[in-house]
C-alpha positions as CSV (number, residue, x, y, z in Angstrom):
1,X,0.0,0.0,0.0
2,X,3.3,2.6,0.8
3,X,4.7,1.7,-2.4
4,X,1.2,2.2,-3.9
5,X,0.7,5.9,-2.2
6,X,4.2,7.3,-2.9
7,X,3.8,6.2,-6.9
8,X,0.6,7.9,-6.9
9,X,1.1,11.1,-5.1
10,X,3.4,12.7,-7.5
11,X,0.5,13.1,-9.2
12,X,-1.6,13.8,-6.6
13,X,1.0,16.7,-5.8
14,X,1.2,17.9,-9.8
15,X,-2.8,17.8,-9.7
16,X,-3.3,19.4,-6.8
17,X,-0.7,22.4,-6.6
18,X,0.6,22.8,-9.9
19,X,-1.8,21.7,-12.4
20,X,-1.8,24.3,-15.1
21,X,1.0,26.2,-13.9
22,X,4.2,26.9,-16.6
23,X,1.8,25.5,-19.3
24,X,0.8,27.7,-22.3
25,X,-3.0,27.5,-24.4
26,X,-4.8,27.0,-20.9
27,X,-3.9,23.3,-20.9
28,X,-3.3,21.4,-17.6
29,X,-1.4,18.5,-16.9
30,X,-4.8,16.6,-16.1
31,X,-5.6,16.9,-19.8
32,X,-1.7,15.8,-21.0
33,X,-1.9,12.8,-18.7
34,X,-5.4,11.4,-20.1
35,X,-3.8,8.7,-22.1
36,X,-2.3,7.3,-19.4
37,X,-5.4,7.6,-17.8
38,X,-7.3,5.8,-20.3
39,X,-4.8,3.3,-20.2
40,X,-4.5,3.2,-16.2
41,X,-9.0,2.2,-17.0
42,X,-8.5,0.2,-19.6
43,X,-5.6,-2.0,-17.5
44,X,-7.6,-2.4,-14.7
45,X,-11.2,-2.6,-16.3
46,X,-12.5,0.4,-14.4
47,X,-13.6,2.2,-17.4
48,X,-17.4,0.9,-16.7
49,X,-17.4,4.0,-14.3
50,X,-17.8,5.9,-16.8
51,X,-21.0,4.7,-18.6
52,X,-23.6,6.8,-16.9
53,X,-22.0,10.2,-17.1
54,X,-20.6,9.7,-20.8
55,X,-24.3,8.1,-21.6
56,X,-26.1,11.3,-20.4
57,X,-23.9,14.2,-21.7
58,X,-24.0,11.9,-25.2
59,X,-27.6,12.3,-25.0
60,X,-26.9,16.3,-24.9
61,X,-24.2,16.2,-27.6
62,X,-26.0,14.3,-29.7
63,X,-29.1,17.6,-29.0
64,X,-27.0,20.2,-29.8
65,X,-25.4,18.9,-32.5
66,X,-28.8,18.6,-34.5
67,X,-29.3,21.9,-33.2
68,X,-26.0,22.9,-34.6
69,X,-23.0,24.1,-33.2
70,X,-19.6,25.5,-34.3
71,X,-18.1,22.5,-34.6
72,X,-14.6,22.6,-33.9
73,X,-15.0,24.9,-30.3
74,X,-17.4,22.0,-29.3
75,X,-15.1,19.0,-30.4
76,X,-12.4,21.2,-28.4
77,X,-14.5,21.4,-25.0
78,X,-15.4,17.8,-25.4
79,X,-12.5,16.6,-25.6
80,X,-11.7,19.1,-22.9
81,X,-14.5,17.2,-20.9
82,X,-13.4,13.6,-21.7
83,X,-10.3,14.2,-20.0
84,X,-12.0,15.4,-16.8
85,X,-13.7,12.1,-16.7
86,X,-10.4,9.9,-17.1
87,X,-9.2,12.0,-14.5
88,X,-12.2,11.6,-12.0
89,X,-12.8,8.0,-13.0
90,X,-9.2,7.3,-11.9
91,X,-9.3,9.4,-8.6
92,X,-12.3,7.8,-7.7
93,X,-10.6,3.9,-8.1
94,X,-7.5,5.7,-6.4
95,X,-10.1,7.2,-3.7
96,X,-11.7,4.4,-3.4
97,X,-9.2,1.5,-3.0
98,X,-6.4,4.2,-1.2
99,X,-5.7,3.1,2.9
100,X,-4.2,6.1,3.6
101,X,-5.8,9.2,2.7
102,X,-5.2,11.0,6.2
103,X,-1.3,10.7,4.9
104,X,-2.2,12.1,1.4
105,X,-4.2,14.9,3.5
106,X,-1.1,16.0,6.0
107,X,1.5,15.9,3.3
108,X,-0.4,18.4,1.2
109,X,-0.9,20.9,4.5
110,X,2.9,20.4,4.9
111,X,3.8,21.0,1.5
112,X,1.4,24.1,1.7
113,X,2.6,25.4,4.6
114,X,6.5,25.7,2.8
115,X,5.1,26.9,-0.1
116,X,3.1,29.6,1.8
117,X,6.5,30.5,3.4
118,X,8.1,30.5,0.4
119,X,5.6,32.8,-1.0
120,X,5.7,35.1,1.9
121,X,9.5,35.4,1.7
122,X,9.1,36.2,-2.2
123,X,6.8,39.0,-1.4
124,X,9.5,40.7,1.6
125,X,12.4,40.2,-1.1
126,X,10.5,41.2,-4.0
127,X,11.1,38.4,-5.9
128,X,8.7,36.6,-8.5
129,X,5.9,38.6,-6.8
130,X,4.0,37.6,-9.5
131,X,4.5,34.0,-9.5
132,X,2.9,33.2,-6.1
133,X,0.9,36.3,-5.5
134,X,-2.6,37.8,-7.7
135,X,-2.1,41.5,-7.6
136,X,-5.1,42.4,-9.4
137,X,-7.3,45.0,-7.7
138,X,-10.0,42.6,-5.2
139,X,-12.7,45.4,-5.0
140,X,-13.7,48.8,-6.5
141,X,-12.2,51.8,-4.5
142,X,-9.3,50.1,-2.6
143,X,-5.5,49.6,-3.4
144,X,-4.1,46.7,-4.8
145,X,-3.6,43.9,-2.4
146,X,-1.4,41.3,-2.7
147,X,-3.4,37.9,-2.5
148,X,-2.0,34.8,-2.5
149,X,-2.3,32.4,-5.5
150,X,0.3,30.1,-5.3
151,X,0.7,28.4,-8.7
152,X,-2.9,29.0,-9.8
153,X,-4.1,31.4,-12.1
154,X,-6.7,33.6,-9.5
155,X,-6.3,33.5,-5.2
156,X,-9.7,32.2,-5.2
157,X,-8.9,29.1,-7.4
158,X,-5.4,28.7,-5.1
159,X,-8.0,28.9,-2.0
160,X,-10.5,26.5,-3.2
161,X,-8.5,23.5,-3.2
162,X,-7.1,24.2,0.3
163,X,-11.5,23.4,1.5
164,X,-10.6,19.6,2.4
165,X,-7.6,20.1,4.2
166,X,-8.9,22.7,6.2
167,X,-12.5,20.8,7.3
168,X,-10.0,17.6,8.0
169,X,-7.6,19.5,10.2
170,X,-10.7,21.6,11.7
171,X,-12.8,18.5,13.1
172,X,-9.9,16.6,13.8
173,X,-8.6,19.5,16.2
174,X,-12.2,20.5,17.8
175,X,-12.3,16.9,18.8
176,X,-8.6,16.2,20.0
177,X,-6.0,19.0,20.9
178,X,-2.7,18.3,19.6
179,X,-0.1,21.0,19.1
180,X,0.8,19.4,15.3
181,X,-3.0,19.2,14.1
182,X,-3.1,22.7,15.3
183,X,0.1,24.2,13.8
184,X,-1.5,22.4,10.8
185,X,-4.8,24.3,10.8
186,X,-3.6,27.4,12.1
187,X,-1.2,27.4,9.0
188,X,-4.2,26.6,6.6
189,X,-6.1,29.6,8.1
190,X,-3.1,32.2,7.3
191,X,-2.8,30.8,4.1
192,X,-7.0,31.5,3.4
193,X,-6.2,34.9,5.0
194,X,-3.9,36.0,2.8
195,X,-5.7,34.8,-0.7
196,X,-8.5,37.2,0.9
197,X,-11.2,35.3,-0.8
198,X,-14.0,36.5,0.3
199,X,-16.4,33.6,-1.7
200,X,-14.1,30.8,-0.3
201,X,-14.3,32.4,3.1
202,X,-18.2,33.1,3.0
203,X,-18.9,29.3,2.2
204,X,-16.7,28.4,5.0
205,X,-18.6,30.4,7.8
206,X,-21.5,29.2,6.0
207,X,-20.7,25.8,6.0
208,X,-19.5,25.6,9.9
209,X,-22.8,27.4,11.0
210,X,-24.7,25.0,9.0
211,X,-23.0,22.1,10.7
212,X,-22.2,23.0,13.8
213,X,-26.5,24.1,14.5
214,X,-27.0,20.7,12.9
215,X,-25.4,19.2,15.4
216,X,-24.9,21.5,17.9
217,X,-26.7,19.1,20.8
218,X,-24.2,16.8,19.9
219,X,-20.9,19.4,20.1
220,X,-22.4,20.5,23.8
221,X,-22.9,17.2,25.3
222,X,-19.5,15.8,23.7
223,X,-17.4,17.4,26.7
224,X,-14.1,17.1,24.0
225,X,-15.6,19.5,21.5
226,X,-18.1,21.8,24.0
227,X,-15.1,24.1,25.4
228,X,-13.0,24.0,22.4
229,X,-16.2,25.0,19.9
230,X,-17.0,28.0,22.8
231,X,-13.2,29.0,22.4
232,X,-13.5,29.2,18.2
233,X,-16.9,31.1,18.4
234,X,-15.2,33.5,20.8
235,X,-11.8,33.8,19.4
236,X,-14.1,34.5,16.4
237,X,-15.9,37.3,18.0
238,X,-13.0,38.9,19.9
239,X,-11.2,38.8,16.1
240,X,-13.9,41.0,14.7
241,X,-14.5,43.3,17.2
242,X,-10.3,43.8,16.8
243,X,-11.3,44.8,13.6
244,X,-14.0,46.5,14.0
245,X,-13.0,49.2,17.1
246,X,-9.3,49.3,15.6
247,X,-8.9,48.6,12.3
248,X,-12.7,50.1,10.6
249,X,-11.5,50.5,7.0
250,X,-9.9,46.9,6.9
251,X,-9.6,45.2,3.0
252,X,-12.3,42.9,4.3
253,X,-15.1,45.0,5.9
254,X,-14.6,47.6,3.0
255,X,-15.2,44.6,0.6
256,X,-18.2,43.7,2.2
257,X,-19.6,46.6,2.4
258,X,-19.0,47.4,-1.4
259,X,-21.1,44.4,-1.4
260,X,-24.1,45.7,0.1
261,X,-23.8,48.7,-1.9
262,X,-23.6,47.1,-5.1
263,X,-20.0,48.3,-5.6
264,X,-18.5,45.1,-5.7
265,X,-17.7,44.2,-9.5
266,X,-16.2,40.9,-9.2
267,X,-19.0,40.1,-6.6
268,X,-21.4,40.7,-8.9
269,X,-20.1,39.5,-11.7
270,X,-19.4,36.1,-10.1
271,X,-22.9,35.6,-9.0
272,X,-26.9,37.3,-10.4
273,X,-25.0,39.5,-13.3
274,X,-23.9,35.8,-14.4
275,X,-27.0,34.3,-14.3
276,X,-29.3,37.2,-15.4
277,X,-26.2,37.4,-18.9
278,X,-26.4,33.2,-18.7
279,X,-30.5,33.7,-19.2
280,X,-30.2,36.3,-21.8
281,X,-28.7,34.0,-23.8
282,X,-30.1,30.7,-23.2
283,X,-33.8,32.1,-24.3
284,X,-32.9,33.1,-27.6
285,X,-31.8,29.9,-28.3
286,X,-32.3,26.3,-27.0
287,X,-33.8,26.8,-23.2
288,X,-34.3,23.5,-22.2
289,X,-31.6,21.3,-23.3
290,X,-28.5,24.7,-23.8
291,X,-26.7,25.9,-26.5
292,X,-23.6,23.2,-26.0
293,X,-20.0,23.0,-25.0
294,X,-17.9,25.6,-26.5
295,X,-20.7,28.0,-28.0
296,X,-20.9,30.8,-25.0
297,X,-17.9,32.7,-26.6
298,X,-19.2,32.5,-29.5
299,X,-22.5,33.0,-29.0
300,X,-22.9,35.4,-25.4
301,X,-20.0,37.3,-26.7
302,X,-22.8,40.3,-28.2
303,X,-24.8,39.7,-24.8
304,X,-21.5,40.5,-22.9
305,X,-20.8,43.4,-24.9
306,X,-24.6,44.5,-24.2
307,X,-24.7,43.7,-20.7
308,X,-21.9,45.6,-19.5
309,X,-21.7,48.3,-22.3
310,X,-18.0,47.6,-23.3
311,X,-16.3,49.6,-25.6
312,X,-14.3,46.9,-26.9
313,X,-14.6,43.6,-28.0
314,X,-13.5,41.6,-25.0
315,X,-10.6,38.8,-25.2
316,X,-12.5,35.6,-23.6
317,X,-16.1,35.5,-23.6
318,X,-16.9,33.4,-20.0
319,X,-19.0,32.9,-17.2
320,X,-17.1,33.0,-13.8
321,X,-20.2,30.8,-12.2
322,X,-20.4,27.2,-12.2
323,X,-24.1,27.0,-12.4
324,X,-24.8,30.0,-14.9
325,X,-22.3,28.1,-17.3
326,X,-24.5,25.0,-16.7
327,X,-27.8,26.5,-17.3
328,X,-26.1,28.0,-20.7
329,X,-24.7,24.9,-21.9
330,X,-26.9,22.2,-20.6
331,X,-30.4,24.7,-20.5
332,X,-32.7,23.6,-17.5
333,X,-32.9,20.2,-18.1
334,X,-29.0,19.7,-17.0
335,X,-29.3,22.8,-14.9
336,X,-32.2,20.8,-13.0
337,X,-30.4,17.8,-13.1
338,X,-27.4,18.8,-11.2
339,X,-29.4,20.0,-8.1
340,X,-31.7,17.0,-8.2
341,X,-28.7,14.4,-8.5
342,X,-26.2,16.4,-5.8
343,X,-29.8,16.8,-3.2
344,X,-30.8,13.1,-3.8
345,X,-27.0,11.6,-3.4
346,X,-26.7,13.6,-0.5
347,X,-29.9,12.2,1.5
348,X,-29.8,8.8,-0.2
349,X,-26.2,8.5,0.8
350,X,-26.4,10.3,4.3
351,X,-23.7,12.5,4.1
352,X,-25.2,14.7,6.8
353,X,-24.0,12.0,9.1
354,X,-20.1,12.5,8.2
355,X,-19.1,15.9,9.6
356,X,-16.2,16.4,7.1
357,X,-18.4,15.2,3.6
358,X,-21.2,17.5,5.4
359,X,-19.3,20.7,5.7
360,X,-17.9,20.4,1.8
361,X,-20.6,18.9,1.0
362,X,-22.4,22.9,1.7
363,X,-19.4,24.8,0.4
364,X,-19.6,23.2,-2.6
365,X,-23.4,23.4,-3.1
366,X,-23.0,26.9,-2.4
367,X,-19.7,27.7,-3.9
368,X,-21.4,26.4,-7.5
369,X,-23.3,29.5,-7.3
370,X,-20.9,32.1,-6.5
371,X,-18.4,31.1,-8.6
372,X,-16.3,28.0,-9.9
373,X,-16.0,27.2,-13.6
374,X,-17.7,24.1,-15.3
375,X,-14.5,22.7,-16.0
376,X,-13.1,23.1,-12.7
377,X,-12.2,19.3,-12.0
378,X,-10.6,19.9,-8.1
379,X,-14.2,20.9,-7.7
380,X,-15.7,17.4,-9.3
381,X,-12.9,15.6,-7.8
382,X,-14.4,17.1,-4.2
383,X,-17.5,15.8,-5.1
384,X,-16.8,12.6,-5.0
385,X,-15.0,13.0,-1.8
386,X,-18.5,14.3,-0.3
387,X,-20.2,11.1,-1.9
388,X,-17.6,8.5,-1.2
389,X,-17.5,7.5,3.0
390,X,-13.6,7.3,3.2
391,X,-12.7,9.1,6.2
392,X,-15.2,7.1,8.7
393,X,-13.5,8.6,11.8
394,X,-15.3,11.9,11.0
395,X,-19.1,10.2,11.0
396,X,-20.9,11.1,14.2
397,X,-21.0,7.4,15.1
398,X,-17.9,7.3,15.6
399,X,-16.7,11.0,16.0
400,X,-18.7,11.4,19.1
401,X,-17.6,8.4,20.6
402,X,-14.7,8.6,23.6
């Protein structure tokens, strides 16, 4: 099983931290190594995972293409898409048959804690700024801010995949104190900090409240978690009244309150402006069943040029929200398939009785629609870690036992 792990986790480790980083045309090392995934599936005669998904987005293919579609942007995303399924087919046999996930877990906080460091020290000494840190401005009105992005293309992709590690290392520490699984979490926390995303950190606060009232008769009469979940909620409390009382015009209550005045393009843009532009274009053309992979940029460009009265044509013609790219592509039959099939999985499967697949089980359902891309495979990949019971030790059964 050790010899299994360490050939495995060099790809884990590409995957995970450095997918499309250094690689030019927006490709991803995911997509180069789909060959050898299809061969991995083949060798092992696991490819049968992949019947129902490929059946139903055939069924759509086969829609749009009588519909008609440009034809070579569509063959490009599917292809695109077929390598996200080798990929997910074969993390789900790794997921699956895998012993030691909680070691494939620590040695990604541990190499994110010295690439954190590394990035910090890059950032003192000036050096290749740009290659760990998104300096883009994060909200109208306020100065540029460093965030950090690691090796991904945005801070708020970088502080996305960092969700699992973070639940893992929470529960595990509100249930036993011990000074590495804190170190661990605490260095998980500054790394979310400085990405500043405020999406990724909404869905987190969301995600604990949900939880944690869930189960909150549970946390009190479990005398291991009780004090160390009042500590959290007042550290918590005492943090933002800091802020409040001494540091008012802080980067993150000025973002959120360019929110609540509307202020907040990337906000907006990330969530209602991309569904109201995703709607504009799916009724002029195919609203049930979508317009198809590939056809947005071709076809939403004018709409995008509408919507936001741009003076120029722009570059890349996207939707930065998961579920307004669905409801384009797949119209609101795929759009209403998603919720059923993630809302049915979770109650036929209980995940609400695992507290790790609960809590990213809610960040992602609400993540979906604040932001996310439809090809963002970490995100599908975390799926099936909220679907597949691996890490037993978290289900209340057994997490609430002494």
């Amino acid at each position: 099983m050790k010899k299994v792990l360490n050939s495995s986790f060099g790809i884990i480790l590409l995957i995970f931290f450095f997918n499309g980083f250094g690689i030019p045309f927006g490709l991803e090392f995911s997509m180069l190594l789909a060959p050898f995934f299809l061969y991995y599936l083949v060798q092992t005669k696991t490819l049968i995972h992949l019947f129902i998904p490929v059946y139903f987005l055939s069924v759509f293919s086969i829609i749009h293409l009588f519909n008609g579609v440009v034809f070579q942007d569509f063959l490009f995303s599917s292809l695109v898409l077929g390598s996200i399924l080798l990929l997910l087919a074969v993390f789900y046999d790794f997921y699956k048959k895998s012993g030691q996930l909680e070691t494939v877990i620590l040695r990604l906080t541990q190499l994110n804690l010295a690439f954190t460091l590394g990035a910090i020290i890059s950032l003192v000494f000036n050096f290749r700024v740009s290659m760990f840190w998104y300096l883009e401005p994060f909200t109208a009105g306020y100065q540029t801010l460093p965030r950090l992005k690691l090796f991904e293309l945005e801070a708020s992709h970088y502080s996305f995949v960092l969700l699992p590690l973070f639940y893992y290392h929470f529960w595990k520490l509100l249930k036993q104190w011990e000074l590495k699984t804190f170190l661990l979490f605490v260095s998980l926390c500054v790394s979310l900090i400085l990405s500043f995303s405020l999406g990724i950190l909404a869905v987190i606060a969301i995600s604990l409240v949900v939880v944690i009232i869930s189960n909150s008769l549970s946390l009190i009469k479990f005398k291991p978690t009780r004090f160390k979940l009042i500590g959290f909620l007042f550290l918590s409390v005492a943090l933002l009244l800091v802020l409040s009382l001494f540091f008012p015009e802080n980067p993150l209550f000025f973002r959120i309150n360019n929110l609540f005045l509307g202020e907040d393009t990337s906000g907006r843009g990330r969530t209602y402006e991309a569904m109201e532009i995703g709607w504009q274009v799916l009724i002029q053309n195919n609203p049930m069943f979508g317009i198809g992979l590939g056809q947005f940029k071709i076809i939403g460009r004018e709409s995008l040029i509408y919507y936001y009265k741009f003076a120029n044509m722009p570059d890349v013609a996207r939707l930065p929200n998961a579920m307004a790219e669905t409801l384009v592509v797949y119209g609101v039959v795929g759009f209403s398939l998603k919720i059923l099939i993630q809302i049915g999985l979770f109650i036929r499967l209980q995940v609400y009785k695992n507290l790790f697949q609960f809590s990213l089980f809610i960040s992602l359902f609400v993540y979906q629609f604040t932001g996310s891309y439809l090809f963002n495979e970490m995100e599908y990949i975390f799926w099936i870690m909220v679907f597949f019971p691996k890490l037993r030790v978290f289900h209340k059964s057994n997490y609430f036992s002494k």
